[in-house]
C-alpha positions in Angstrom: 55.4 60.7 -55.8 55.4 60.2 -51.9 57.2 63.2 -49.6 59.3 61.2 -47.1 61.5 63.4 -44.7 64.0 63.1 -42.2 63.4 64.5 -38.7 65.4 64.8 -35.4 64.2 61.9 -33.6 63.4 62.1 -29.7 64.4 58.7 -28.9 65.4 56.9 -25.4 69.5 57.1 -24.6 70.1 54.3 -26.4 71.0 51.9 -23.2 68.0 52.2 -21.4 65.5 52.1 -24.1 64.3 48.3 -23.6 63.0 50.2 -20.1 60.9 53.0 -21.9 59.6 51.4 -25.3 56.2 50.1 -24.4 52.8 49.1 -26.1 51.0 51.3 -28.1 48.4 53.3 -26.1 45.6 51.5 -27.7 46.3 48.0 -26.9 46.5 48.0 -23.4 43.9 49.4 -20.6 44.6 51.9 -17.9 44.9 48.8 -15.6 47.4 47.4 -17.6 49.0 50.4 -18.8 48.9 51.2 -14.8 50.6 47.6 -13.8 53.5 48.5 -16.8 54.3 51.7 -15.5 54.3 50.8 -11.7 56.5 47.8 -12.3 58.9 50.9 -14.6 59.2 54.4 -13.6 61.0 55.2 -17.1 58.1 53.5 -19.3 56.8 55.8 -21.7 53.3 55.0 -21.3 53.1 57.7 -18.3 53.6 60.1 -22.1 51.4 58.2 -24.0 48.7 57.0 -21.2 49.1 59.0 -19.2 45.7 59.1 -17.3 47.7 55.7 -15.4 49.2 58.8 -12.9 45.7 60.3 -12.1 43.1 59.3 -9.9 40.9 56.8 -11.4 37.7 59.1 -11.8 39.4 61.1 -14.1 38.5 60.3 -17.5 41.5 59.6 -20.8 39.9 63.0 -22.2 40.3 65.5 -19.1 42.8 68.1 -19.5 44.9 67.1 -16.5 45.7 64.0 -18.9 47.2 65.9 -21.4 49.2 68.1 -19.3 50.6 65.4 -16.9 51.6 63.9 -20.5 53.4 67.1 -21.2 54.8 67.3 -17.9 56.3 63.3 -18.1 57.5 64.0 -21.8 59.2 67.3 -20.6 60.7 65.5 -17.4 61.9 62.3 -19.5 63.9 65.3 -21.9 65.2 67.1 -18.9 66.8 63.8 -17.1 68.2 62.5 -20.0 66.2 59.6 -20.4 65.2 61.0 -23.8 67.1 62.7 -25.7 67.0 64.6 -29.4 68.9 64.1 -32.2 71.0 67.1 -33.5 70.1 66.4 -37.1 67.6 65.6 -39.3 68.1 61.5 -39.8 66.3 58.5 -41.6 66.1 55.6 -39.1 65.4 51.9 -39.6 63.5 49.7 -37.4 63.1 46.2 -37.2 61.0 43.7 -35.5 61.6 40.2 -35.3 59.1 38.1 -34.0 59.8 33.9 -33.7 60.5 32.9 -37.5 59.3 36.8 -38.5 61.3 39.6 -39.4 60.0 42.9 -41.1 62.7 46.5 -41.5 60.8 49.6 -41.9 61.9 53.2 -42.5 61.1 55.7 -40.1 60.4 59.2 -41.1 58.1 61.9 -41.2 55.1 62.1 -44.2 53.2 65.0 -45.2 49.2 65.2 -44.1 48.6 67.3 -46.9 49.3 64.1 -48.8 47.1 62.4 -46.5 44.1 64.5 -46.8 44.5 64.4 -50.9 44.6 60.5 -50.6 47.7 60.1 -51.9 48.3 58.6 -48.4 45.5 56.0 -48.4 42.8 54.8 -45.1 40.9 51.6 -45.0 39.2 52.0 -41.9 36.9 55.0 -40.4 38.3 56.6 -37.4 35.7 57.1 -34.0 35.2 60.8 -33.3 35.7 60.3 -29.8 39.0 59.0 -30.0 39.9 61.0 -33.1 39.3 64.3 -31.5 41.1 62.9 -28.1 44.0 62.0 -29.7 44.2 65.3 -31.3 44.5 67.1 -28.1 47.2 65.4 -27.1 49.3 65.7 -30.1 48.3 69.4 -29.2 48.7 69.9 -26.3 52.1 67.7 -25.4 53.2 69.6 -29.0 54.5 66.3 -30.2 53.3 62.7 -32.3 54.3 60.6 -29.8 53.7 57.2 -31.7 54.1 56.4 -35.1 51.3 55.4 -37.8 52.0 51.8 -39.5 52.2 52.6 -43.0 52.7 50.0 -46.1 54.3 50.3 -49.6 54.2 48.0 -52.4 57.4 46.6 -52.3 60.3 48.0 -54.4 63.7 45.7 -55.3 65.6 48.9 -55.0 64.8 50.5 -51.9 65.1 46.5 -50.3 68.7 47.0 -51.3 69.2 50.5 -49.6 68.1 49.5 -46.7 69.7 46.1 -46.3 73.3 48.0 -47.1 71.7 50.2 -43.9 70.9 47.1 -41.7 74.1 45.4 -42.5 75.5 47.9 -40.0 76.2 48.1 -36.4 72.9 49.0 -35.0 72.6 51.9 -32.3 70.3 49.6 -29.9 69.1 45.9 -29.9 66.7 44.6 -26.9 64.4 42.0 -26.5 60.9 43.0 -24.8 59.6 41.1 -22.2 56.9 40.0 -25.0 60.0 38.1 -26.6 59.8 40.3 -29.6 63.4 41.7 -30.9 63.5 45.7 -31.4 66.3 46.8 -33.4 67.3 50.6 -34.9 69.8 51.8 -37.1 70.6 55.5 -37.7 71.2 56.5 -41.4 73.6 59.1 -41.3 75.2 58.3 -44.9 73.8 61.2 -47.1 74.1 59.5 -50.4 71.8 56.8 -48.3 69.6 59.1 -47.4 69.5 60.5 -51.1 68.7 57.2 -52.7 65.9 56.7 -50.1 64.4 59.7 -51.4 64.9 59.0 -54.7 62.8 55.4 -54.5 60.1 57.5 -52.5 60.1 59.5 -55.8 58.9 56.8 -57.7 56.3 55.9 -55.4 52.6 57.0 -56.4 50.6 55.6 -53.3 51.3 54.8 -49.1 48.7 52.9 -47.3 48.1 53.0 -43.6 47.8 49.8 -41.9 47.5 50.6 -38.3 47.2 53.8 -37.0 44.5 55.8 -38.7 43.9 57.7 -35.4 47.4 59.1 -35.1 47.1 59.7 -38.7 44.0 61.9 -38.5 44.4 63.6 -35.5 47.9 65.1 -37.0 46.3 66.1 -40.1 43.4 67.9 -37.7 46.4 69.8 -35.7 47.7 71.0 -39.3 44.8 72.1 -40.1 44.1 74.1 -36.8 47.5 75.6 -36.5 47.5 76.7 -40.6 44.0 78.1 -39.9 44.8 80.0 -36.6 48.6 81.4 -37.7 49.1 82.3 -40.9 52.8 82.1 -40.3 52.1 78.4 -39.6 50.9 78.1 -43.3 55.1 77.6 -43.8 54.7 74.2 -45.8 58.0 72.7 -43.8 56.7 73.4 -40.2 57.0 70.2 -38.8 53.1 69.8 -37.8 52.6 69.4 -41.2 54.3 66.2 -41.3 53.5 62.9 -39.2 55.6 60.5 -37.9 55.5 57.1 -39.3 56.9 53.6 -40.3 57.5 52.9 -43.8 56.9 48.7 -44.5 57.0 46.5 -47.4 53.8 44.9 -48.4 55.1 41.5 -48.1 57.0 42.0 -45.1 53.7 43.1 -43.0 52.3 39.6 -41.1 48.5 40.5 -41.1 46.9 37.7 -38.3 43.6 36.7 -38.2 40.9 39.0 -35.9 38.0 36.6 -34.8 34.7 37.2 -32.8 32.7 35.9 -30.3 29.0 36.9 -30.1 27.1 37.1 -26.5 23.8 35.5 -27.1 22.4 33.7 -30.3 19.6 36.6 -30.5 16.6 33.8 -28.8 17.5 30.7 -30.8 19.1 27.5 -29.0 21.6 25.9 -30.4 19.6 23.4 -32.6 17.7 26.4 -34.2 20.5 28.6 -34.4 22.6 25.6 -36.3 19.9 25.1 -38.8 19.7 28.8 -39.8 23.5 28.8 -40.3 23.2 25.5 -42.2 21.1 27.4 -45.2 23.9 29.8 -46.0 27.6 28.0 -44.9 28.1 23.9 -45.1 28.5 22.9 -41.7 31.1 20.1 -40.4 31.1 19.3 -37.2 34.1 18.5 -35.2 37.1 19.7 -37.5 40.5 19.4 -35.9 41.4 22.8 -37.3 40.5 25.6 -35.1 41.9 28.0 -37.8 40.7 28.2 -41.1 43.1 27.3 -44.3 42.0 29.4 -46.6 39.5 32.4 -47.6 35.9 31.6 -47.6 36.4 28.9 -44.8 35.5 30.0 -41.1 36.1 28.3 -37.8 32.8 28.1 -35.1 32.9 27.4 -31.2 29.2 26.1 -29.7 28.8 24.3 -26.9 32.4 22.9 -26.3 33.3 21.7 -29.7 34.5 23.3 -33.0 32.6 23.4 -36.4 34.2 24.0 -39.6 31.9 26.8 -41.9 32.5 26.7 -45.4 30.5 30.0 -47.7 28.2 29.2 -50.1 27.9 32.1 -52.5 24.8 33.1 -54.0 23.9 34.3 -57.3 24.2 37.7 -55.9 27.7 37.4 -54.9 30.1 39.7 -56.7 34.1 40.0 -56.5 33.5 43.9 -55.3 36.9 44.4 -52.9 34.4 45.1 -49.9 31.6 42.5 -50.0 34.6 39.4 -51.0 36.3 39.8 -47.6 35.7 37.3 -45.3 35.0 39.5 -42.6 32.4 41.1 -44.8 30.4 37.8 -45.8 30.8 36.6 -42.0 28.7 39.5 -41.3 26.5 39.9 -44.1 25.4 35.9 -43.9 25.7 35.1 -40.5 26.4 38.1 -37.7 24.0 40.4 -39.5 20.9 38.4 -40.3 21.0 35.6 -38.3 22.5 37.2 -34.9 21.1 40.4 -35.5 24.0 42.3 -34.9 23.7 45.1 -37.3 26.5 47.5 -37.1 29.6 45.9 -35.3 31.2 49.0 -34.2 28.5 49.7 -32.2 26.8 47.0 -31.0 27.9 45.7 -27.7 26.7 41.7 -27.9 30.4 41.1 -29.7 33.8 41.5 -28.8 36.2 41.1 -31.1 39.6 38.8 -30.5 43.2 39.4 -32.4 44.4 36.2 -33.6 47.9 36.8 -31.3 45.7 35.1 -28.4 44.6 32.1 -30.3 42.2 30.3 -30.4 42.4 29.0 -26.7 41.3 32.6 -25.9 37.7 32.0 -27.4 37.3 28.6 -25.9 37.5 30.2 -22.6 35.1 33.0 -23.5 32.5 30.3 -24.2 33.5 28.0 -22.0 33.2 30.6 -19.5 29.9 31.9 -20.6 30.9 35.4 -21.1 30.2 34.4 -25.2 27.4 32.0 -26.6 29.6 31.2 -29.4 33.1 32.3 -31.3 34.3 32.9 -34.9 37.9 32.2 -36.4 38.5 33.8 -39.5 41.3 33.9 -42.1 43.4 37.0 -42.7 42.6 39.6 -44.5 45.9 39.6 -46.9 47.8 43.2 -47.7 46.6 42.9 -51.1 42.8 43.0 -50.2 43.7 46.1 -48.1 45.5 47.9 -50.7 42.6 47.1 -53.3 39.9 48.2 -50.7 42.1 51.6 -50.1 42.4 51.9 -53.9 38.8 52.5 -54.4 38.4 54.9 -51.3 36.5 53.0 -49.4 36.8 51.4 -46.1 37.0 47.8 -44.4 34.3 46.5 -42.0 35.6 47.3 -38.4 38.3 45.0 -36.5 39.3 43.4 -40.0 43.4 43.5 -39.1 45.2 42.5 -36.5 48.9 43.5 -37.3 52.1 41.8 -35.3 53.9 42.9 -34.3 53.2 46.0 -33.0 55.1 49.0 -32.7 56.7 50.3 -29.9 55.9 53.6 -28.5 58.6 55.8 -26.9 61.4 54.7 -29.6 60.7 57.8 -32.0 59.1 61.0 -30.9 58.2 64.1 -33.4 58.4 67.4 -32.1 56.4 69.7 -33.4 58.2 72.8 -32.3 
């Protein structure tokens, strides 16, 4: 079974929240996250980013960061502008997005169950921003963004939370993105009970998005159980981290292509013919995205090329290895490009599917890329079965949308 707990909410007053929800810290630069904030004094990105109200020669990792942080969250609290719930609630949250709509739960899990994997990772974390997320969750004493976390999808807990939704909601805005935020309290306690009672039955959570929130409030745990033994209280609320629960097959995974800088010497000819031997090459396909797994979309030189794998005898249906982000850089990135270890190497930049694929015409049309790779998506089953054998997805294999909101929830941690 899966802990899931209610937890007093910080939230926005409920009429000016469309003001202070904003992008998660980690999809936006400080420019950006600079332009947002100076356009709206109440958006909470001065908690979250909050490097955006220092000069710019101080670096997101300086401890003037983390207190000006503290300092906004504390001010935001005083004024009103956020406020905290008297109670321990449930909340729902739903995003709809064009034709898409997806309800999750919001509530606080345990990161003991995250560190014994009953809470499940597909992706490593960078130690850099691992350990500077962790001081901010320290040092402003709150999670101040939630971690995106899947279930597989359960008939009975649909119904509990549809009876929840079917409500009057406590806020409902449109963000300027054109994406529709809505929350629902759940302050019925036989609702509350049943939620717990599906989470009962539920062996396994996986985190979709988020694994650096994630670890960095399991590494606070840690530190405040090792450094206070009167922390080691199993319901102190650092224990727990705030997060949104989603059905599998509500989650829209989108596609997360590349585009590579150089074509490591060869022209265009040469570089053709080397990926000839390992995919089946046709040239000008009208589809810019691929149609199905093991099909791959290429940009060179002003027109579009449709890749389509060829396995080898040494192909195997390991969870890993089968993804095509996996044999797009095992066949092609790897040994023909020399790019070696993606997350590291700076000749590729990687491009969420949300931008299209206009957005890698103009990187090659521009010259800033040599050429540019449409994937398909990686589907929420080949993420659960990665996570099920403990190990991890190549880097930049998800792009989730839409994204959460920060600012809406806010987990005090004392």
């Amino acid at each position: 079974m899966v802990t899931v707990k209610p937890f007093a909410a910080v939230h926005p007053r409920w009429d000016c929240a469309r003001q202070v929800a904003a992008p998660p810290y980690d999809v936006v630069s400080r420019d950006e996250a600079a332009r947002l904030a100076e356009a709206n004094p109440l958006c909470f990105l001065r908690v979250e980013k909050s490097e955006i109200d220092l000069p710019p020669d101080v670096s997101s990792d300086d401890a003037a960061v983390f207190a000006r942080g503290r300092e906004n969250l504390d001010r935001m609290l005083r004024e009103g502008i956020l406020v905290r719930d008297g109670a321990p609630h449930f909340y729902l949250y739903r995003q709809t997005m064009g034709g898409h709509s997806q309800t999750g739960l919001v509530a606080v899990l345990s990161t003991r169950e995250y560190e014994s994997g009953t809470i499940r990772r597909h992706e490593f974390t960078r130690e850099d921003k691992e350990r500077e997320r962790t001081r901010h969750v320290d040092r402003l004493n709150a999670q101040t963004g939630p971690v995106f976390v899947a279930y597989r999808s359960r008939e009975d807990l649909r119904d509990t939370l549809r009876k929840v939704s079917s409500g009057p909601p406590a806020v409902d805005f449109t963000a300027d993105d054109g994406v529709v935020h809505t929350v629902w309290t759940v302050e019925d306690a036989a609702v509350e009970a049943a939620i717990r009672e599906s989470f009962a039955a539920v062996d396994t959570l996986y985190i979709a998005d988020g694994h650096h929130r994630a670890a960095a409030a399991a590494a606070v745990a840690r530190a405040r159980r090792e450094a206070d033994p009167d922390s080691r209280n199993e319901d102190a609320p650092w224990n727990f981290f705030l997060a949104v629960l989603f059905s599998h097959d509500e989650i829209r995974i989108m596609d997360y292509n590349r585009a590579v800088h150089d074509l490591n010497g060869m022209d265009e000819e040469s570089f053709l013919r080397e990926v000839s031997r390992r995919f089946r090459v046709t040239p000008g396909v009208p589809e810019k995205r691929p149609g199905r797994a093991g099909d791959f979309g290429m940009y060179l030189r002003g027109r579009w090329y449709g890749l389509t794998y060829l396995p080898g005898p040494e192909d195997t249906q390991d969870p890993v290895a089968s993804l095509d982000v996996s044999i797009l850089q095992d066949r092609l990135l790897g040994p023909v490009l020399g790019i070696g270890d993606p997350r590291t190497d700076r000749r590729i930049d990687f491009v969420g599917g949300i931008r299209g694929p206009g957005e890698l015409e103009r990187l090659v049309d521009s010259g800033r890329a040599a050429a540019a790779f449409t994937l398909f998506p990686t589907s929420l089953d080949q993420m659960m079965a990665v996570a099920d054998t403990g190990r991890v997805m190549p880097p930049k294999s998800t792009w989730f949308e839409p994204k959460l909101r920060s600012g809406l929830f806010v987990h005090l941690l004392g």
